[in-house]
C-alpha positions, 0 to 999 in steps of 0.5 A: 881768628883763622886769618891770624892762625894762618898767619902764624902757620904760615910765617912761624911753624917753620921757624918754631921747628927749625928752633926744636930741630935746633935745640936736639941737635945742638945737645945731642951733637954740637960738633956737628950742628956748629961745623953745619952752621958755619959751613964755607959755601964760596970763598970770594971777594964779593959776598960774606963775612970777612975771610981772615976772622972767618980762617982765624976762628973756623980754619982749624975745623975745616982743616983749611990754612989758605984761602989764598987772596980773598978778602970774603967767604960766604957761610951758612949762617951768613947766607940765611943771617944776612942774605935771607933773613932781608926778604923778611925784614923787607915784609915787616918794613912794608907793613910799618910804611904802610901803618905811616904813610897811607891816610888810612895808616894806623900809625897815623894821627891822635890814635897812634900817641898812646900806643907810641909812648907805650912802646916807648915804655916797652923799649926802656923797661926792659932796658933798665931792668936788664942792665939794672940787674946786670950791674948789681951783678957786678961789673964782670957781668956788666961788661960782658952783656952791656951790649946786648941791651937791646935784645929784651926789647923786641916783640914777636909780633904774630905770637903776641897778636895770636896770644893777645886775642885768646886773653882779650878776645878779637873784639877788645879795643886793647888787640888793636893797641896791641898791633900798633905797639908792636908794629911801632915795636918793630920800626923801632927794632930796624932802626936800633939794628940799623944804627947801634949794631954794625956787621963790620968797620963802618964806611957810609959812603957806600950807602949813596950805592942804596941810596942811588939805587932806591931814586933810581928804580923809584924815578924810572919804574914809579914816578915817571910812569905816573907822570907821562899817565897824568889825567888818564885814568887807565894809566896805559904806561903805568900798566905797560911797565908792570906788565913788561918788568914787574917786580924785576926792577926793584930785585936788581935795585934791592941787590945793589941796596944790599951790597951797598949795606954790606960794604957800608959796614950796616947789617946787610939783613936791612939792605931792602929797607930802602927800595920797599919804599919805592915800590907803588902800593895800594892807598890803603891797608888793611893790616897785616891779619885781615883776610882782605889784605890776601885780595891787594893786586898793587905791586907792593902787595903782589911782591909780599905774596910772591916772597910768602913762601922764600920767607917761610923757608928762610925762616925754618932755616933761621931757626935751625941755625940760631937756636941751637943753644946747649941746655948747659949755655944757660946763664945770667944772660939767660935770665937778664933777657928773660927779666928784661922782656917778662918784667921790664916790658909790662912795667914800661908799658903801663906806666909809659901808656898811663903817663900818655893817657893820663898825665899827657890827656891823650887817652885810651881808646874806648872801653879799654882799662889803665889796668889793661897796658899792663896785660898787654905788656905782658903779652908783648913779652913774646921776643923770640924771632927779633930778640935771636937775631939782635942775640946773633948780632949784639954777642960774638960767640967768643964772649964768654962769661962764667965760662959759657958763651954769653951769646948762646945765653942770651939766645936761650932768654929769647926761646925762653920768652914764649912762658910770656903766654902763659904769664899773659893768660894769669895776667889776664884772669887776674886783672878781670878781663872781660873778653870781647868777641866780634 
């Protein structure tokens, strides 16, 4: 249990007190908690949200008319949106390549197919609740949130673990079906924010920049070393060029990788994806909460260690300029990612993990009950960290509904979603489960 709670203290209080200073912050003042999060830091041609939409919508706040001829300005919230928030999305990618391509990997094989059809079912029950409702709102409705469908859908993978093993206990098979729907949860959510919600105009031809990049430093840092070390077991060039260059390499790869996603018109946020999968690592993995993992020396390990507390920092910074939604932003918005996410994710987990287990004979792992994906989607109900970010991006804050914006709503479902835990525990003790400790 400490192992998981130090997880949490480490990656999740600095966001959850960025959200609360946040949310004081934004209803005492909102001027001044918006002129912050949207601060000009350097107006330039290289890094940034396009300067012309930037002076149209935030030049009269800053009492700026020109910027003369650059075409980018780097703000606040696009330093820690899509600059920072990469290094997280980088370590949440690094344990989904793990869970895939190690023999060992828990999304690999038989054991994997329940969890998977239940995410599945964890993806299009919120969907369809959340759009359902929102058409018997009326078309109004409908058009304004239609493009937010996707931000019922994600799981905040360390509450719900953490939550998950106070309903179930640590030893209950369902924590460790809980773990695989929310890893493949999150590969899920990188590939939906990848191809449904662009930053900007496409043009994927820039991605042979990340694409070069990542053969790249694979080839000259990875492959080739291994190669000219073939039969020698001390591997002596492999070892030389880990100790000369390090991580170094791959950070100027990831740099071109990330601007390559910029230009490419793709969330830049996602820009490291592509070199995490370059970098040597162990040939096995223990997960994400085992207190092992912390003893991994490979590269791949080494690099999450080093980015444990940047992370920590972009995350605190994340949730100060995300969450900060006034009390009067709340909406149908609010209550359409709330019912997607308390509703739709246990109805489309239990009846997507039953057909897989039942229907399909692919089962579910000894001394774990039908009755049990239903609790375990309501633990997965936790969105939060994911569901603010496909919020900031699915929603211009210009789109109004009722007179509010349908972003700050929709932001304010997601803080929302943490009476998932609650849920989860009546849940629990409703269904009879019988906790099981190591």
């Amino acid at each position: 249990m400490y192992r998981v709670w130090n997880f949490v203290i480490n990656y999740s209080v600095l966001l959850i007190l960025g959200a609360l200073i946040a949310l004081v912050w934004a209803n005492l003042d909102p001027h001044s908690y918006h002129h912050v999060v949207e601060y000009p830091i350097w107006f330039n041609d290289w890094v940034g949200m396009d300067a012309g939409k930037w002076l149209y919508k935030y030049g009269d706040e800053f009492h700026i008319e020109d910027i003369g001829d650059v075409t980018r300005v780097l703000t606040f919230h696009y330093l820690v949106n899509d600059v920072l928030m990469a290094f997280f999305f980088a370590i949440a990618a690094k344990e989904v390549w793990e869970a895939v391509i190690l023999k060992n990997g828990s999304l690999r094989g038989k054991k994997a197919a329940t969890p998977l059809f239940a995410t599945l079912g964890g993806m299009v029950g919120p969907i369809a609740v959340y759009l359902g409702l929102a058409a018997f709102l009326g078309s109004t409705t409908y058009d304004a949130v239609a493009n937010g469908w996707a931000v019922p859908i994600a799981t905040d993978i360390a509450f719900a673990y953490l939550v998950g093993r106070l309903v179930f206990g640590a030893g209950h098979p369902a924590v460790r079906f809980l773990l695989l729907l929310a890893i493949a949860d999150d590969a899920a959510g990188l590939i939906i924010l990848a191809v449904f919600y662009p930053s900007g105009e496409l043009a994927p031809e820039w991605l042979l920049l990340s694409v070069a990049a990542s053969a790249a430093v694979w080839f000259l840092f990875n492959d080739l070393p291994r190669r000219m070390d073939k039969g020698n077991q001390m591997r002596p060039i492999s070892s030389k060029v880990r100790k000369y260059f390090g991580f170094w390499p791959y950070l100027i790869a990831g740099a071109f990788s990330w601007y390559g996603f910029q230009q490419a018109g793709i969330h830049p946020a996602l820009g490291l994806l592509p070199i995490v999968v370059t970098i040597p690592h162990a040939d096995r993995a223990f997960g994400i909460f085992s207190e092992a993992e912390s003893y991994l020396t490979d590269l791949l390990n080494d690099i999450e260690h080093k980015l444990k507390h940047p992370v920590e920092i972009a995350l605190f910074f994340f949730g100060l300029l995300n969450a900060g939604v006034e009390f009067s932003a709340i909406g149908s918005p609010t209550w359409l990612v709330l019912a997607g996410l308390i509703i739709g994710k246990p109805i489309g987990i239990l009846i997507f993990g039953w057909f897989g287990a039942h229907i399909l004979k692919l089962g579910l792992p000894q001394g774990m009950r039908t009755i049990d994906l239903f609790v375990i989607g309501c633990v997965a109900a936790i969105g939060f960290t994911v569901s603010l970010f496909i919020a900031a991006v699915a929603f211009d804050s210009s789109v109004m509904l009722d007179g509010q914006s349908v972003q700050a709503a929709a932001k304010m479902g997601a803080l929302f979603s943490f009476a998932a835990a609650i849920i989860s525990i009546i849940a629990g003790k409703l269904c009879r489960v019988e906790k099981q400790e190591l």
